[in-house]
C-alpha positions as CSV (number, residue, x, y, z in Angstrom):
1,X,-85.1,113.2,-34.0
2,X,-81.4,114.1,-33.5
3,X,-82.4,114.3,-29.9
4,X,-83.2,110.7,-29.4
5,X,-79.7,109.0,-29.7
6,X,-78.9,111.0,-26.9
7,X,-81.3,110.3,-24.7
8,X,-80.6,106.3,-25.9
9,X,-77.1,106.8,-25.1
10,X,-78.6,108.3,-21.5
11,X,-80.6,105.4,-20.9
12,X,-77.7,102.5,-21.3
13,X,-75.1,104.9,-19.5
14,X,-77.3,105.0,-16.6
15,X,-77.9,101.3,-17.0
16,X,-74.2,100.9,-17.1
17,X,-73.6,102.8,-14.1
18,X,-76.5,100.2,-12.1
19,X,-74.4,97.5,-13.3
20,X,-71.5,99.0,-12.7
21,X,-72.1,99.9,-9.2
22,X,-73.7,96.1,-9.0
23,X,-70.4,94.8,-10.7
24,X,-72.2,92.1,-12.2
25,X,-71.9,90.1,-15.3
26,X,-74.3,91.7,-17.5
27,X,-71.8,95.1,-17.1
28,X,-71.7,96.0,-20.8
29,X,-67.9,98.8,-19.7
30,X,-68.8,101.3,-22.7
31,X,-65.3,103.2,-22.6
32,X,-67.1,106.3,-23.4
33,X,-70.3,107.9,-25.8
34,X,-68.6,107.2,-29.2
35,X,-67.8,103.4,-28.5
36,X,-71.7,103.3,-26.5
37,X,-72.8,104.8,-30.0
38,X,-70.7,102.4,-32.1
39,X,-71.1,99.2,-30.1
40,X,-75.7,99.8,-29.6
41,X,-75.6,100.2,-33.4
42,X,-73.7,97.2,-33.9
43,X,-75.3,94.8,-31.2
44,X,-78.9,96.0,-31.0
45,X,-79.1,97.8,-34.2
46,X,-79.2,101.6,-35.3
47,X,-83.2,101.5,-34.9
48,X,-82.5,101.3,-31.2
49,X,-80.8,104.7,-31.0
50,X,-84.0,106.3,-32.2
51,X,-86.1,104.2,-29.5
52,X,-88.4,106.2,-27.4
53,X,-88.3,109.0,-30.2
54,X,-92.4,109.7,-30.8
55,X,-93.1,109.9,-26.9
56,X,-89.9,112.1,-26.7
57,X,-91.9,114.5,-29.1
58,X,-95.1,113.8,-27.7
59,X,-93.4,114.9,-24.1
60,X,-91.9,118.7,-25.6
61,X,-95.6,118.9,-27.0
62,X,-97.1,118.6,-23.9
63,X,-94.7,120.4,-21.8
64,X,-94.4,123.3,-24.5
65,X,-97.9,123.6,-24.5
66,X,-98.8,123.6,-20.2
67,X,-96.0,126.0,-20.1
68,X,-97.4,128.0,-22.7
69,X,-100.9,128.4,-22.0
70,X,-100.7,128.1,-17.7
71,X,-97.7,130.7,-17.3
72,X,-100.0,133.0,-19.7
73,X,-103.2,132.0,-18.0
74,X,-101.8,132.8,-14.4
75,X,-99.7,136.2,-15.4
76,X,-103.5,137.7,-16.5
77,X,-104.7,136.0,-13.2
78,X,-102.1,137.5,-10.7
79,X,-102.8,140.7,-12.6
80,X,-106.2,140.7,-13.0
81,X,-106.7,140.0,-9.1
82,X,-105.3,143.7,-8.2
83,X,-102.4,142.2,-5.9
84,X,-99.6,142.3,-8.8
85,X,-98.5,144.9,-11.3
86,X,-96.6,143.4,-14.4
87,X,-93.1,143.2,-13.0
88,X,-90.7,140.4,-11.6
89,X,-92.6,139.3,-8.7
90,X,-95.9,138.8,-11.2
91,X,-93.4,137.0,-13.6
92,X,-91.4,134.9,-11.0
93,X,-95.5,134.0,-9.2
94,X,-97.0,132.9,-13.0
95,X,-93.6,131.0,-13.6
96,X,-93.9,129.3,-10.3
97,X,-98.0,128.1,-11.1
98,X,-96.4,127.5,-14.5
99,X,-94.0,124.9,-13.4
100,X,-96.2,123.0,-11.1
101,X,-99.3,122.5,-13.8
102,X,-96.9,121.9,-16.6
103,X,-94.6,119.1,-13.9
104,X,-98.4,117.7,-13.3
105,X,-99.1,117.4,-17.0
106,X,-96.2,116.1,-18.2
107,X,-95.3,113.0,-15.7
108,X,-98.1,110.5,-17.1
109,X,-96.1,111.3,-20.7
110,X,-93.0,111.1,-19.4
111,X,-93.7,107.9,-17.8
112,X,-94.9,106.3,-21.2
113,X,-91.9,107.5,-22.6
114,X,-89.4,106.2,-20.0
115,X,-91.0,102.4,-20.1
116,X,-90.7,102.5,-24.2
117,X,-87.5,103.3,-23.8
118,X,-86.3,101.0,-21.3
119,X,-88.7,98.4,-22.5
120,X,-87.3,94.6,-22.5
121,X,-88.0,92.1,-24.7
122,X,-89.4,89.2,-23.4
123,X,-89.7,85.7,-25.1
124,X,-88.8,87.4,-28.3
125,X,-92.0,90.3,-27.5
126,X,-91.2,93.7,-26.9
127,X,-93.1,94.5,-22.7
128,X,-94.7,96.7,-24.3
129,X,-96.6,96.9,-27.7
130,X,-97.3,100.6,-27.8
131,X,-97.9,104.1,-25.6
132,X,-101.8,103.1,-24.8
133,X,-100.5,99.4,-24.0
134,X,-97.5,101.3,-21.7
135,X,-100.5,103.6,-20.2
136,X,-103.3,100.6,-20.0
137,X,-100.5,98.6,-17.8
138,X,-99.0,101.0,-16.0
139,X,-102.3,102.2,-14.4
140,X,-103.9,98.4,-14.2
141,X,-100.7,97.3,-12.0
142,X,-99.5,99.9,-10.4
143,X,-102.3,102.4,-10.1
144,X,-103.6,105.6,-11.7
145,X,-101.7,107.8,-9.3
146,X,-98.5,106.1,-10.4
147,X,-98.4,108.3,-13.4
148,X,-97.2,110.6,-11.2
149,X,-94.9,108.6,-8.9
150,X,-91.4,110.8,-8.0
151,X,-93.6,114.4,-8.4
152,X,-91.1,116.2,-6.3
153,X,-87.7,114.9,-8.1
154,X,-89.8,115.7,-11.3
155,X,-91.0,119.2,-10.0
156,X,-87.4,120.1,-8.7
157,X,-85.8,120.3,-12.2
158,X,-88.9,121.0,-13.9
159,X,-90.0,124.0,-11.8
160,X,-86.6,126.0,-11.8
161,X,-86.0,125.3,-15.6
162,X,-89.6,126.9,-16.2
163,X,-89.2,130.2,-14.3
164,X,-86.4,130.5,-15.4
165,X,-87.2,130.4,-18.9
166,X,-89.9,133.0,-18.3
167,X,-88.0,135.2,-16.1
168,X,-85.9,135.3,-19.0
169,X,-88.5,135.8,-22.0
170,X,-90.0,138.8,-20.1
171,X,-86.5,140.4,-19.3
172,X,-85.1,140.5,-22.6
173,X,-89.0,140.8,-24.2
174,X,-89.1,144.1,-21.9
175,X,-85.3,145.2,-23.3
176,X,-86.6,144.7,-26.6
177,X,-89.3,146.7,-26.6
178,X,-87.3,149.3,-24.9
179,X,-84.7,149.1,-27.6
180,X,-86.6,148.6,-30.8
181,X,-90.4,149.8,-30.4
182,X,-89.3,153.2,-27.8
183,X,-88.8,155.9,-29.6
């Protein structure tokens, strides 16, 4: 929950950068992340700074959970098929399939998340109702594969952060064991 201001306070500091590289009149000049904080809460109400925060937790679910399960699934793999022993290589491989199943499922949630939380309100209606109404139009106008429109931006942050978070676990796991359980 403490996450989701931030990423509220992302979301109108990238729309203020649009408008301010636009320089148009709907430029709302934040002067810097206490006033954005001070001035959303005032004009569009505190609830707004927590927009976007159930999708936010259903994203680190799924993410947490391909990253998880694939990175374990594909170590045993690459070990299993002879080719690898359990060292860097077999860590940096697993991390790498890791990144790229997790990136693939991930994007459709991070997509519903994004549109909640950049959602407008039309006539006085939210554009969207909720994250199956987000998903139901999202794939009826734009198409199914849309879910995973901008895969390679996605991937590109996604797929270092994830090998290196494993590289890491097994190196200090390893120095651990070394340390504590050796002896």
């Amino acid at each position: 929950m403490g996450v989701s201001p931030i990423l509220s306070l992302e979301i109108k500091f990238c729309e203020w950068y649009e408008t301010y590289l636009r320089r148009n009149h709907q430029r709302r000049g934040y002067k810097n992340v206490f006033n954005a904080l001070i001035r959303i809460a005032r004009e569009e109400g505190v609830p707004t700074l927590c927009r976007g925060c159930i999708p936010t937790m259903a994203r680190a679910v799924v993410v947490s959970a391909a990253q998880l399960a694939s990175y374990s699934q594909s170590k045993q793999f690459l070990l299993d098929s002879g080719y690898f022993s359990d060292n860097i290589l077999c860590h940096f491989c697993a991390s790498m399939i890791s990144g790229l199943v997790t990136t693939a499922a991930s994007m459709p949630v991070d997509v519903v998340k994004a549109r909640i939380q950049n959602r407008r309100v039309i006539d006085g209606k939210p554009e969207y109702k909720n994250r199956p109404d987000v998903l139901g139009k999202v794939v009826r106008h734009e198409g199914f594969f849309s879910l995973w429109k901008g895969f390679t931006p996605y991937h590109a942050r996604l797929g270092p952060h994830t090998v290196r978070t494993f590289l890491f676990l097994e190196q200090v796991s390893k120095a651990c064991k070394r340390l504590f359980l050796s002896g």
